[in-house]
Backbone as JSON Lines, residues from 0, in Angstrom:
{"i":0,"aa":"X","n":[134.53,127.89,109.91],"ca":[135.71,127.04,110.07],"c":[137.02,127.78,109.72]}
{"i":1,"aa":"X","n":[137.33,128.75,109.46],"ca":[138.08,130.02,108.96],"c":[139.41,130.12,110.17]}
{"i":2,"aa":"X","n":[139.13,129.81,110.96],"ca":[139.61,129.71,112.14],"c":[140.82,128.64,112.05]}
{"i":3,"aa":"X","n":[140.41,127.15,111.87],"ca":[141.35,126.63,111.69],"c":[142.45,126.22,110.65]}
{"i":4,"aa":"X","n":[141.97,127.62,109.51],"ca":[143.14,127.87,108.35],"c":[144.87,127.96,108.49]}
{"i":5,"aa":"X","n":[144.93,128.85,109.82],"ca":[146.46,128.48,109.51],"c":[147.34,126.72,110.13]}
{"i":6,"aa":"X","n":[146.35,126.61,111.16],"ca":[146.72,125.57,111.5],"c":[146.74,124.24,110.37]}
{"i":7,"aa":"X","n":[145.6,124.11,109.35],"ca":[145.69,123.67,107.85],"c":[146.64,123.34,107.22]}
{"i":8,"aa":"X","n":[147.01,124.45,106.61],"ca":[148.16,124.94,106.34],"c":[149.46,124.44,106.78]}
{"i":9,"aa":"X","n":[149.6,124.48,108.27],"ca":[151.2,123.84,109.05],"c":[150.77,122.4,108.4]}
{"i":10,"aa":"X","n":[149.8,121.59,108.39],"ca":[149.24,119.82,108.25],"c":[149.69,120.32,106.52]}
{"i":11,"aa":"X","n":[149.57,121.41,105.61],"ca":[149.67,120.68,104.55],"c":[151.75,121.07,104.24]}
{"i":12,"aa":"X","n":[151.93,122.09,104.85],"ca":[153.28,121.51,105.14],"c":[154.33,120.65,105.43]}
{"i":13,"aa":"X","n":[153.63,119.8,106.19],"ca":[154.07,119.11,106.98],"c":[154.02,117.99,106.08]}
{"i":14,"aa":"X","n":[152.79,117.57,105.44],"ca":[152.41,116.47,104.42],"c":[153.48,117.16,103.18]}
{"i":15,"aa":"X","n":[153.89,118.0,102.76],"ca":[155.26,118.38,101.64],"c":[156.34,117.89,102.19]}
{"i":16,"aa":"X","n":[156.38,117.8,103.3],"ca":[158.08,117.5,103.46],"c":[158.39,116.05,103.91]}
{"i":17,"aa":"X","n":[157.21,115.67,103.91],"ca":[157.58,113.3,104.33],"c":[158.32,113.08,103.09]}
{"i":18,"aa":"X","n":[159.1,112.22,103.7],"ca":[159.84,111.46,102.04],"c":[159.08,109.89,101.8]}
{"i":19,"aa":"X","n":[158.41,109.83,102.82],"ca":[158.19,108.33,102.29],"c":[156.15,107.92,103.11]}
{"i":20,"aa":"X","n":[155.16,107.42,102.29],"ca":[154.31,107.48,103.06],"c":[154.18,106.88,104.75]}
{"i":21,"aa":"X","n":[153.56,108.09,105.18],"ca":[152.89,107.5,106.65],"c":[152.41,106.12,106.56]}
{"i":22,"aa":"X","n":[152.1,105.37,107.38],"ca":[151.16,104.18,107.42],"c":[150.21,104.18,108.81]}
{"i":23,"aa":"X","n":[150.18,105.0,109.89],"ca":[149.36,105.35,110.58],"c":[149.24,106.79,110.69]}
{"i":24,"aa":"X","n":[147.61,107.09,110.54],"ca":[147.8,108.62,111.03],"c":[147.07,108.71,112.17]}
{"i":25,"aa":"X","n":[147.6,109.49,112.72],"ca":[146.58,110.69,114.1],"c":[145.65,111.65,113.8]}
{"i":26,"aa":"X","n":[144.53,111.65,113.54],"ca":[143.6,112.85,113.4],"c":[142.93,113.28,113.99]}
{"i":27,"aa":"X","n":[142.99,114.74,114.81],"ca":[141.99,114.76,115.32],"c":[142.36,116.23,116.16]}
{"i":28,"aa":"X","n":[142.03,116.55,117.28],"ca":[142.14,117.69,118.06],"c":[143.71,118.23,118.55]}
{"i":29,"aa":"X","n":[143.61,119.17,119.62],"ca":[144.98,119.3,120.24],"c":[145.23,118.1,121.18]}
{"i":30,"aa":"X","n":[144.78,117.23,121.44],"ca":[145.33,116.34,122.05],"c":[146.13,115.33,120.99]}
{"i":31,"aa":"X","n":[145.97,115.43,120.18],"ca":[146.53,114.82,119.11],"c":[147.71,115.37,118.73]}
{"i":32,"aa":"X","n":[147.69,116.8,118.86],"ca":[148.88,117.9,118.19],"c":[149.61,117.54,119.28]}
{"i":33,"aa":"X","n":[149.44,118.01,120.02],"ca":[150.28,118.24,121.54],"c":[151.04,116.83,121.95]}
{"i":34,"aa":"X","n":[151.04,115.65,121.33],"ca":[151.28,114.49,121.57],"c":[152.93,114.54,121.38]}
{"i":35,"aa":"X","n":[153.85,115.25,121.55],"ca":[155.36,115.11,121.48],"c":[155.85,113.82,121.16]}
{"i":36,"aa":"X","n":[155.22,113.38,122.03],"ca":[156.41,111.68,121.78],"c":[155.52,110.7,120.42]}
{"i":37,"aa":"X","n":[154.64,111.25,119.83],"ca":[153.66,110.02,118.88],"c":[154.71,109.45,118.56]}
{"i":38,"aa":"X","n":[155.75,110.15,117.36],"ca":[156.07,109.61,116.41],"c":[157.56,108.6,117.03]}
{"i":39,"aa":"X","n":[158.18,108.7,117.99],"ca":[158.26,108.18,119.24],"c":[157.83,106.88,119.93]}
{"i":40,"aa":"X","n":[156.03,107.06,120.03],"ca":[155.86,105.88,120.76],"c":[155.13,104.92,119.74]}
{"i":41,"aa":"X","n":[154.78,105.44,118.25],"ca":[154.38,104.41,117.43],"c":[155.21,104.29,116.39]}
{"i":42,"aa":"X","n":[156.63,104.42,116.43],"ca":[157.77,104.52,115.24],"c":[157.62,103.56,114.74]}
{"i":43,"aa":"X","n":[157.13,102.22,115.12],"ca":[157.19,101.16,114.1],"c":[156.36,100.95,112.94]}
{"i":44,"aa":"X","n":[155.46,101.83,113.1],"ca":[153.82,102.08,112.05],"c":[154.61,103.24,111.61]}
{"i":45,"aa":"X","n":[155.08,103.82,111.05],"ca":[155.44,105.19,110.43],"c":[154.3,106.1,110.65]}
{"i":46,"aa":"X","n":[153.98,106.62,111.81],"ca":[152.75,107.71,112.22],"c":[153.15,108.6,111.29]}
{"i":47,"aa":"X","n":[152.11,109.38,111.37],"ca":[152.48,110.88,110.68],"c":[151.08,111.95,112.34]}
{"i":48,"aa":"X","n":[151.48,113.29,112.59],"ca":[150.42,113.68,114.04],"c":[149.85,114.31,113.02]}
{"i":49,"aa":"X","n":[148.6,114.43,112.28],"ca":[147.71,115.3,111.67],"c":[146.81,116.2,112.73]}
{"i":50,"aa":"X","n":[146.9,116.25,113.8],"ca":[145.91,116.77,114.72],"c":[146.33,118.34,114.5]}
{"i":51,"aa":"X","n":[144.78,118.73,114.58],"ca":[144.83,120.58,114.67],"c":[143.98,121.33,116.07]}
{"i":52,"aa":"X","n":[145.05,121.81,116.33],"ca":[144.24,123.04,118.06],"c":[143.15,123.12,117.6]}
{"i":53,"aa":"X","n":[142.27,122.51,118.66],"ca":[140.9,123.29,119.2],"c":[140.01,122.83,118.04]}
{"i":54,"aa":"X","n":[140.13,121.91,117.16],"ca":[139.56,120.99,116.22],"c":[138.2,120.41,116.57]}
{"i":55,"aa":"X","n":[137.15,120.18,116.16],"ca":[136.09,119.72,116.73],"c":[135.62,118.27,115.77]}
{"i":56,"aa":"X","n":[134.59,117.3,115.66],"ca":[134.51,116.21,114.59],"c":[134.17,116.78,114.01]}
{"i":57,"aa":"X","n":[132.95,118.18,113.51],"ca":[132.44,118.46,112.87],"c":[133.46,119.51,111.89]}
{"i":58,"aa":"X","n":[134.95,119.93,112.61],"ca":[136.22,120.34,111.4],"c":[137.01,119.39,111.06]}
{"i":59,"aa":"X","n":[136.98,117.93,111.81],"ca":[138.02,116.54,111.25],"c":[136.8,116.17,109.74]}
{"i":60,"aa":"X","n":[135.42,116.24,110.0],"ca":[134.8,116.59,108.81],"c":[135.13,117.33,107.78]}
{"i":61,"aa":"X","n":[135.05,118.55,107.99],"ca":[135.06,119.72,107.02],"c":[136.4,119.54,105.92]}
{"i":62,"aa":"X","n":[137.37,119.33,106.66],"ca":[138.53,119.41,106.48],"c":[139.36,118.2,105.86]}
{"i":63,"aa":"X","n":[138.34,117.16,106.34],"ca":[138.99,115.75,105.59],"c":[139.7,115.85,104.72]}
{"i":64,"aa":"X","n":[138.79,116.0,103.34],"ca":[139.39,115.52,102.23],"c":[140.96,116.76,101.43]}
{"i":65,"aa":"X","n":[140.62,117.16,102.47],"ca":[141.83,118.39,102.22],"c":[142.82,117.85,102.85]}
{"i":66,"aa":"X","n":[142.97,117.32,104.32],"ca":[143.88,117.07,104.68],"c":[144.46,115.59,104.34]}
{"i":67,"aa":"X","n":[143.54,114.7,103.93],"ca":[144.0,113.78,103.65],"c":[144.2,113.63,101.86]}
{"i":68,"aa":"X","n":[144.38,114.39,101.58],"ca":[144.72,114.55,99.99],"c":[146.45,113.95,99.95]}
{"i":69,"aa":"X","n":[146.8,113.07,99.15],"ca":[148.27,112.67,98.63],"c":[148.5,111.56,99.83]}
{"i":70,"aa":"X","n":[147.37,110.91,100.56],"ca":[147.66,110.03,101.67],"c":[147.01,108.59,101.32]}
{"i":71,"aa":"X","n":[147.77,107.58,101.45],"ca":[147.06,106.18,101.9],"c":[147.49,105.37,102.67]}
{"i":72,"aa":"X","n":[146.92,105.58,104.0],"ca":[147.7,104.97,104.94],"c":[147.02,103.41,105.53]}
{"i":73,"aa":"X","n":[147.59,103.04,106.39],"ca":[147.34,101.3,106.14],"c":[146.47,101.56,108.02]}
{"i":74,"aa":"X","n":[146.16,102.62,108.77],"ca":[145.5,103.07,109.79],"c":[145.14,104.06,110.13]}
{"i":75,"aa":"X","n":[144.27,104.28,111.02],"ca":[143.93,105.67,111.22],"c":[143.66,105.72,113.0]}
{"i":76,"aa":"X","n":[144.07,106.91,113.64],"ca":[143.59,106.66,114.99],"c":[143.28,108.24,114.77]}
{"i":77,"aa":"X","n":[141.8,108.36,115.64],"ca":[141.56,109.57,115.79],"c":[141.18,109.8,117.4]}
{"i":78,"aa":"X","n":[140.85,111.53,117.63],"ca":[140.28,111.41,118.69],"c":[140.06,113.17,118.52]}
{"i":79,"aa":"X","n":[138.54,112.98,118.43],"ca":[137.95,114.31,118.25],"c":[136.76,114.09,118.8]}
{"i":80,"aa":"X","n":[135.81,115.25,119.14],"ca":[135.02,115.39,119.67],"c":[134.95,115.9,121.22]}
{"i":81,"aa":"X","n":[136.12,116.25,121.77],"ca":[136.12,116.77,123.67],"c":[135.36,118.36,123.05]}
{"i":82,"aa":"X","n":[136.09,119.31,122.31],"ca":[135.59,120.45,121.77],"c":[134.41,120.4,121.35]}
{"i":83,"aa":"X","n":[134.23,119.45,120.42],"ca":[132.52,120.14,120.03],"c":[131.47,120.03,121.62]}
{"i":84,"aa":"X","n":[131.96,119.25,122.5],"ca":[131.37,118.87,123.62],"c":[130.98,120.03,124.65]}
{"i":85,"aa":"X","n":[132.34,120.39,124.51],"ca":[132.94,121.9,125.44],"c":[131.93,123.19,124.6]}
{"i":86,"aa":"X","n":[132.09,122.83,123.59],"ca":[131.31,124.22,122.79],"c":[129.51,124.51,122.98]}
{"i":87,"aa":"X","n":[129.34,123.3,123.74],"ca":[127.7,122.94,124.03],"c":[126.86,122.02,122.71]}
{"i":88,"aa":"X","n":[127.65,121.82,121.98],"ca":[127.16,120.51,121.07],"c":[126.74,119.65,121.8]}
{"i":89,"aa":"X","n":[125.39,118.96,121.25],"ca":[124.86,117.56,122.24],"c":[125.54,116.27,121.64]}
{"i":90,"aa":"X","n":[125.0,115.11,122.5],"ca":[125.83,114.34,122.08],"c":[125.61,113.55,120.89]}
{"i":91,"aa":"X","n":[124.02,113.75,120.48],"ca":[123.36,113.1,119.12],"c":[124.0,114.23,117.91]}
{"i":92,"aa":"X","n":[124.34,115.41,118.23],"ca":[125.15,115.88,117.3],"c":[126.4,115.48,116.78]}
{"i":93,"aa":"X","n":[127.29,115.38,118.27],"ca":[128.83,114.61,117.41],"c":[128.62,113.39,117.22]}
{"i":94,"aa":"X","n":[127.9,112.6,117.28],"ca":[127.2,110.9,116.51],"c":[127.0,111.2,115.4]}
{"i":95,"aa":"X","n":[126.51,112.05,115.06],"ca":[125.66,112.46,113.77],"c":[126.79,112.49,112.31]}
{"i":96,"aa":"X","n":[128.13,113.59,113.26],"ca":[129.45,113.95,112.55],"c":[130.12,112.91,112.72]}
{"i":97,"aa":"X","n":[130.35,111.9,113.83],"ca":[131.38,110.76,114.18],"c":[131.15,109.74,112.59]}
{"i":98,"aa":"X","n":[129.92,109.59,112.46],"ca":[129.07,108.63,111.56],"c":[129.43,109.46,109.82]}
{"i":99,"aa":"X","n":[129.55,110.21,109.63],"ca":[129.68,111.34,108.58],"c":[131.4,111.02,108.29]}
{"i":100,"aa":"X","n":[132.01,111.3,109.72],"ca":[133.9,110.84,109.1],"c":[134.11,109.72,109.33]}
{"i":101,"aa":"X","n":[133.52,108.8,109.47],"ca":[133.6,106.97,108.89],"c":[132.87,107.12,107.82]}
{"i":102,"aa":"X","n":[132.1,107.68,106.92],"ca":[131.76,107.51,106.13],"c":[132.89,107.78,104.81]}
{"i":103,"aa":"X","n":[133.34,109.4,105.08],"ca":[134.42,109.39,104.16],"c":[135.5,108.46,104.34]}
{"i":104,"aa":"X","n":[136.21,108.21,105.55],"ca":[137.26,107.37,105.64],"c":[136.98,106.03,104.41]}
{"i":105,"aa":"X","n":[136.03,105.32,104.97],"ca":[135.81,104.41,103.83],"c":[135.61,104.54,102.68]}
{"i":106,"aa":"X","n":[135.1,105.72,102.36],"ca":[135.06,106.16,101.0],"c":[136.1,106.31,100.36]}
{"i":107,"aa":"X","n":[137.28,107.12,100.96],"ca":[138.65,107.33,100.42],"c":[139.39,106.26,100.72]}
{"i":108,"aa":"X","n":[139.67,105.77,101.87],"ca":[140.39,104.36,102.02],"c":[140.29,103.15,102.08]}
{"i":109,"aa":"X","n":[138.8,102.77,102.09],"ca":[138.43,101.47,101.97],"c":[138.6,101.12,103.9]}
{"i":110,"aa":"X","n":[138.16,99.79,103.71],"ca":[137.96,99.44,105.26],"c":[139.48,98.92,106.01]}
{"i":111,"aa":"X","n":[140.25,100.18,106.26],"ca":[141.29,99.93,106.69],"c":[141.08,100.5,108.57]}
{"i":112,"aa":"X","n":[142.06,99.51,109.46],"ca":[142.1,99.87,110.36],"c":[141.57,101.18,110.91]}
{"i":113,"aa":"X","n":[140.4,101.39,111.88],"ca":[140.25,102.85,112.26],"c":[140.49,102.63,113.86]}
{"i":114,"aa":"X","n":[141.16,103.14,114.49],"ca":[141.12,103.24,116.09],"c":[140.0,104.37,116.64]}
{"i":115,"aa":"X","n":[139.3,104.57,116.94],"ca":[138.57,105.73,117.5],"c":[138.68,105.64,119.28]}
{"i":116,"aa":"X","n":[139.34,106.69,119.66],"ca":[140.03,106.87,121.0],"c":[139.26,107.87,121.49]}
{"i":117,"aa":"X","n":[138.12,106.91,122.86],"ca":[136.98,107.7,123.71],"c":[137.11,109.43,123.84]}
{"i":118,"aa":"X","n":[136.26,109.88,124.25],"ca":[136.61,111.07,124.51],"c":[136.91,111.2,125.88]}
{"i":119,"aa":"X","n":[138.18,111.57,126.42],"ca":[138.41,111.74,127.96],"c":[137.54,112.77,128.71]}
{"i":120,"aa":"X","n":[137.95,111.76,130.07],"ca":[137.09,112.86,131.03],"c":[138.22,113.81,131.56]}
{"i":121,"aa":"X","n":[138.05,114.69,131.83],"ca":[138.54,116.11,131.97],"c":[138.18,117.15,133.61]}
{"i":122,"aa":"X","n":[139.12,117.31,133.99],"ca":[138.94,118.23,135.43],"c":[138.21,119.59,134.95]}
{"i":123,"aa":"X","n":[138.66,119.91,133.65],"ca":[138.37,121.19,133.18],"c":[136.73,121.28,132.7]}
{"i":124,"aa":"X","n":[136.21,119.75,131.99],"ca":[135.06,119.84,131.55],"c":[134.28,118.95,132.7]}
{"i":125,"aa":"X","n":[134.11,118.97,133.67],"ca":[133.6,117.8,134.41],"c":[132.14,117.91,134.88]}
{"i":126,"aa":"X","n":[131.99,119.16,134.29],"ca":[130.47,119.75,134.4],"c":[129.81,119.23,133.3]}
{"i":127,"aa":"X","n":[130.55,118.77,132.18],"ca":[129.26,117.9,131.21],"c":[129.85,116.79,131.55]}
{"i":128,"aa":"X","n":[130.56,115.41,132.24],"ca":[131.06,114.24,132.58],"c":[129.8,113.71,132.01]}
{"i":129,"aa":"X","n":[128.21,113.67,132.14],"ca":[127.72,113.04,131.82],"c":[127.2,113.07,129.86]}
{"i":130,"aa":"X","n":[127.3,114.37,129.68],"ca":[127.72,113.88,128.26],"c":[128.35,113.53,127.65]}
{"i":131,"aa":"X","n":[129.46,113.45,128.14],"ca":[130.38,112.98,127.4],"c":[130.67,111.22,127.65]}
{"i":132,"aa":"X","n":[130.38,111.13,128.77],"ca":[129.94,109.29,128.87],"c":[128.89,109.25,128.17]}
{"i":133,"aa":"X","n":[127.97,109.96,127.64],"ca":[126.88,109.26,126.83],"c":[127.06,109.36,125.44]}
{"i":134,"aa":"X","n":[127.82,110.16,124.69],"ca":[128.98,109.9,123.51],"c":[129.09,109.44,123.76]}
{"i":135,"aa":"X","n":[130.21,108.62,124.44],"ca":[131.05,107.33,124.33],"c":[130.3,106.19,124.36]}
{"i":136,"aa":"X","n":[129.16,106.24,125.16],"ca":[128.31,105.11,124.89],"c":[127.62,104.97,123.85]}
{"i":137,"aa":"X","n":[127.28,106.17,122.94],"ca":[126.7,106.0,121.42],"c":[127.77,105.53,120.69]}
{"i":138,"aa":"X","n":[128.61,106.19,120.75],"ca":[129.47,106.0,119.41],"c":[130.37,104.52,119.34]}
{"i":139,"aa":"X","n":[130.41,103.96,121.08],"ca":[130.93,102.43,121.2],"c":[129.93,101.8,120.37]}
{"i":140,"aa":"X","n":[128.57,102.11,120.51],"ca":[127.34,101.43,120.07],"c":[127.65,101.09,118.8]}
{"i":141,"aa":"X","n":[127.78,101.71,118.28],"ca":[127.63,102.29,117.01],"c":[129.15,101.9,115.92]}
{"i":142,"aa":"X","n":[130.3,101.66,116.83],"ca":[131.21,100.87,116.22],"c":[130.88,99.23,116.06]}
{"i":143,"aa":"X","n":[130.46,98.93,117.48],"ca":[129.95,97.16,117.43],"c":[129.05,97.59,116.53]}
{"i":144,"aa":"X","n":[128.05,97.93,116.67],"ca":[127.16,97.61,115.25],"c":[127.61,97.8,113.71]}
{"i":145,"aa":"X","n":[128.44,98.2,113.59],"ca":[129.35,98.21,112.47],"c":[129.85,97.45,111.79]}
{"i":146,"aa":"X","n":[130.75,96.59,112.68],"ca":[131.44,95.52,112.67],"c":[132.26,95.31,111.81]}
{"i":147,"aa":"X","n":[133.05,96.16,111.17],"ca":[133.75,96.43,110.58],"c":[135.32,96.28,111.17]}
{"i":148,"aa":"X","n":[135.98,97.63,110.39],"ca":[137.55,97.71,110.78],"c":[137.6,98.54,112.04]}
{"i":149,"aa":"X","n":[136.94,99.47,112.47],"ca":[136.69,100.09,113.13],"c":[136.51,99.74,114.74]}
{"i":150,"aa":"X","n":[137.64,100.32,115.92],"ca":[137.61,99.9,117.15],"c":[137.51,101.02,117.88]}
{"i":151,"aa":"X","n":[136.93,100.79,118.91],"ca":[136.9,101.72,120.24],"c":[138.0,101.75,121.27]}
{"i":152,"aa":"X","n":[138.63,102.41,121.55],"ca":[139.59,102.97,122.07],"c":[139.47,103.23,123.6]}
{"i":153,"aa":"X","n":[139.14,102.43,124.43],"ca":[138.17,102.87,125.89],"c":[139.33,103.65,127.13]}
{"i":154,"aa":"X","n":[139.79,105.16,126.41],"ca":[140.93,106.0,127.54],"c":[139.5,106.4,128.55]}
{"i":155,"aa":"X","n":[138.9,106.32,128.75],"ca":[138.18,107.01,129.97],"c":[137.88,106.27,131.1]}
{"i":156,"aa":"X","n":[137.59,104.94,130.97],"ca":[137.12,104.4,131.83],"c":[138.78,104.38,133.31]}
{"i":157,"aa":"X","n":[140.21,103.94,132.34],"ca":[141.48,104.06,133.39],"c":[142.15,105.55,133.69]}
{"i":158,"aa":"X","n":[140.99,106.68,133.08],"ca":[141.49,108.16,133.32],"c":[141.08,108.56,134.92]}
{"i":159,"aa":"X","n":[139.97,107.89,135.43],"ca":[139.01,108.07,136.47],"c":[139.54,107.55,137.88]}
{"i":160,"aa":"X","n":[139.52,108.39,139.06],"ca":[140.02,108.02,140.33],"c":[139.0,107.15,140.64]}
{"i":161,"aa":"X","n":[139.17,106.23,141.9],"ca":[138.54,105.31,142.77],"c":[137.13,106.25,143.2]}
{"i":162,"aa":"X","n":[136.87,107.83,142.69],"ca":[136.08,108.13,143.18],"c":[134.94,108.62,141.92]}
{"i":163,"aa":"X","n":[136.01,108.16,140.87],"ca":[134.67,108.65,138.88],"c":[135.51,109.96,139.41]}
{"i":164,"aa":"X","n":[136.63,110.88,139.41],"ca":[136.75,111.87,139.08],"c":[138.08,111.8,138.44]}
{"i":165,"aa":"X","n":[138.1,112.82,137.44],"ca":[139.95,112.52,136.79],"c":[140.75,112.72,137.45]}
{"i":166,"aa":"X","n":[142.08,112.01,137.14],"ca":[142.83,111.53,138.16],"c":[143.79,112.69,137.4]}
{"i":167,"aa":"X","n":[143.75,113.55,138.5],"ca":[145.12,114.79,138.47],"c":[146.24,114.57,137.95]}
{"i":168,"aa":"X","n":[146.41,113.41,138.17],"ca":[148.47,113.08,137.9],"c":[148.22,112.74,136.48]}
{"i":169,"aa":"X","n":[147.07,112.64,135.43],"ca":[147.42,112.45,134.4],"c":[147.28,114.01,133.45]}
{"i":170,"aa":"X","n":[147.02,115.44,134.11],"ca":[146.76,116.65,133.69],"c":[147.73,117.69,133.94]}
{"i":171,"aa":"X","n":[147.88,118.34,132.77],"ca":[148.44,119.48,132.94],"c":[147.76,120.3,133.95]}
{"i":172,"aa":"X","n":[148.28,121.34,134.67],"ca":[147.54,122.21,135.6],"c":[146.66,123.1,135.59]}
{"i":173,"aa":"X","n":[146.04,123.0,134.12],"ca":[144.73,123.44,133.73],"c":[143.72,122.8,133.67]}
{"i":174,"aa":"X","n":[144.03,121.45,133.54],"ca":[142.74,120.37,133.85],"c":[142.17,120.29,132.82]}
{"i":175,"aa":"X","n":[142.56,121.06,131.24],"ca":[142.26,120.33,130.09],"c":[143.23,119.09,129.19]}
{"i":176,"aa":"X","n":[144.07,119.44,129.53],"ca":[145.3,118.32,128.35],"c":[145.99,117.58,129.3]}
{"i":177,"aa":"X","n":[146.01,116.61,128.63],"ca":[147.2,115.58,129.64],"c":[148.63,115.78,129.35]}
{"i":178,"aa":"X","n":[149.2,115.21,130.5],"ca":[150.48,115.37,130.76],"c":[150.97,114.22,130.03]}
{"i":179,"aa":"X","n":[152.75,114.31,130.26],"ca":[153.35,113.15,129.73],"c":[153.04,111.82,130.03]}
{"i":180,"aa":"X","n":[152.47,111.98,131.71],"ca":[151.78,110.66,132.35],"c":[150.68,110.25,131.69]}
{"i":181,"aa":"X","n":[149.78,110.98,130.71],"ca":[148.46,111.24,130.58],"c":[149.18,110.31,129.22]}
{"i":182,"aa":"X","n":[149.73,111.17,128.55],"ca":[149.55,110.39,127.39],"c":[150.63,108.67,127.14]}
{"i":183,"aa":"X","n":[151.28,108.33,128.11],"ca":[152.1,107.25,128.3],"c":[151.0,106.23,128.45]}
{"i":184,"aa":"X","n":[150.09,106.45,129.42],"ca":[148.35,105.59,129.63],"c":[147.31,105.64,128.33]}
{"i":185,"aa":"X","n":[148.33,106.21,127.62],"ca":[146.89,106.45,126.41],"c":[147.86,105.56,125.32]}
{"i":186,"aa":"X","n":[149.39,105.53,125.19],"ca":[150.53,104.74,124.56],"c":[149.3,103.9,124.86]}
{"i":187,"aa":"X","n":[149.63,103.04,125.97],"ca":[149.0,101.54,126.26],"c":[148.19,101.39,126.01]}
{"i":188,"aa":"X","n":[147.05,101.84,126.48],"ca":[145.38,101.48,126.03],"c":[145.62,101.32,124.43]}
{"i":189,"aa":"X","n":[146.09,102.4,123.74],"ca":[145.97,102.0,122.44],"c":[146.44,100.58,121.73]}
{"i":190,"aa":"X","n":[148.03,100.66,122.56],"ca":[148.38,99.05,122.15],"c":[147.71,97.5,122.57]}
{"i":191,"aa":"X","n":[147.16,97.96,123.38],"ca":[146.32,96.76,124.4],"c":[145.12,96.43,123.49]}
{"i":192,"aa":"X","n":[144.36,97.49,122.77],"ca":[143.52,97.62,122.22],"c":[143.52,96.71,120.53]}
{"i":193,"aa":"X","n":[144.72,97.56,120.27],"ca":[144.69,97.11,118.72],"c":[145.47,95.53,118.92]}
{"i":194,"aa":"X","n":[146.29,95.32,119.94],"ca":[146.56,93.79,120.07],"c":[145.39,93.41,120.26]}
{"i":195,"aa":"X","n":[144.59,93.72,121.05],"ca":[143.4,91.97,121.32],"c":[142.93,92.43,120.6]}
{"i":196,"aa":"X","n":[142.62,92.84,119.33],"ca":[141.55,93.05,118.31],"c":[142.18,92.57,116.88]}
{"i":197,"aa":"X","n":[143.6,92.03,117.42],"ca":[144.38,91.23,116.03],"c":[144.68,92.39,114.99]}
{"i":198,"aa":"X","n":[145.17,93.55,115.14],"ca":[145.11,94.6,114.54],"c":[146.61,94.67,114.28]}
{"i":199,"aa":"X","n":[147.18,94.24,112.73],"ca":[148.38,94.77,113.02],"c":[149.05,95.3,111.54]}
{"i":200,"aa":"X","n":[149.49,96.29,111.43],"ca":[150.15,96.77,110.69],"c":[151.71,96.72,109.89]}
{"i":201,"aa":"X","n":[152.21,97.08,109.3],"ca":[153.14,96.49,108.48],"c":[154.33,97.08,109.4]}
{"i":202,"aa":"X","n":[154.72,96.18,110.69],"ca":[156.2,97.05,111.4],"c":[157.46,97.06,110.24]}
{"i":203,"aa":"X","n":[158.43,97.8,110.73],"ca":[159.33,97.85,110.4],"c":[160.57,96.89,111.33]}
C-alpha cells in the first residue's frame, strides 16, 4: 500500500487546514478526487473530497482509521471498488473488504448515514461489465440485508445506452473517468437517492 503514501499525506493536509468540521465526506477512489465541483454541488452538507488516485476498498480499508482520525461527520458517501475490479480482484473479494469498511465506519461513527455509490460501468473496463454488475448485486444485497443507515447508490443502471453499453457523453476520452456530464448525473442520483430514503442532514 506504499504507493498511496503521498497521496495520504495531501488528505492529511488537507484535514489541517478546515476551520470548521466537515459533515459529509467523500471516500473513496479517483473518481472521488477528480470530482471538481463536490464541494460545489453538496455545499449545503459541508463535504470535505477525501478520495485518493487509483485507491482500491481494500486501501479505503487500510487507510481508514488514519484518514479519518480528528473527523465526525454526520455522512459518509463512498465509492470504491472500480480498481480493485480492474486489478483482477473477484467480486467475493471486494464484498469481503466492502463488509470490513462498514464495519469500521460503525465502529468509529456509530450508525450514521452511509451512501455507497455502485460501481460504474466503464468503456475502459467493459471486458469485466459482468463483474462488476455482480458486485453491485452483492453488495446491494448485502446493504438491504443490513438494514441499517446504509444506502445504495444505483449510478450504473442510468450510465448505460439503450444498448447496456456506456454512454460516451458521460466519459472523458479515455473511457475511464467521467466527464463534467458524468458527474452532474451522479449530483442527481445521489440526491434522488438520499431524498426517497428520508436522509437528511443538518443544511445550512
Amino acid at each position: 500500500m506504499f504507493w498511496y503514501e503521498e497521496d495520504i499525506k495531501r488528505l492529511e493536509i488537507i484535514k489541517a487546514e478546515i476551520t470548521e468540521q466537515p459533515e459529509l465526506i467523500f471516500y473513496g477512489s479517483s473518481s472521488i478526487r477528480m470530482w471538481q465541483s463536490l464541494n460545489e454541488d453538496f455545499n449545503g452538507y459541508k463535504p470535505i473530497n477525501l478520495g485518493f488516485g487509483g485507491s482500491t476498498m481494500a486501501a479505503c480499508v487500510w487507510y481508514f482509521d488514519r484518514v479519518m482520525a480528528g473527523l465526525n461527520p454526520k455522512g459518509m458517501a463512498i465509492y470504491a471498488g472500480d480498481n480493485d475490479l480492474g486489478d483482477g480482484r473477484h467480486p467475493e473479494e471486494m464484498f469481503i473488504f466492502f463488509k470490513q469498511l462498514m464495519v469500521d465506519i460503525r465502529k468509529k461513527f456509530g450508525n450514521i448515514p452511509v451512501a455507497y455509490i455502485s460501481i460504474k460501468p466503464s468503456i475502459r473496463r467493459f471486458n469485466i461489465i459482468k463483474q462488476i454488475k455482480f458486485t453491485n448485486e452483492l453488495i446491494e444485497a448485502e446493504i438491504e440485508r443490513m438494514n441499517d443507515a446504509t444506502f445504495f447508490v444505483n449510478v450504473y443502471d442510468r450510465m448505460l445506452d439503450e444498448n447496456s453499453y456506456p454512454r460516451r457523453d458521460l466519459f472523458e476520452p479515455e473511457g475511464l473517468h467521467i466527464n463534467e456530464k458524468g458527474y452532474a448525473l451522479w449530483k442527481e442520483i445521489i440526491n434522488e437517492t438520499l431524498t426517497s430514503k428520508s436522509v437528511h442532514l443538518t443544511q445550512q
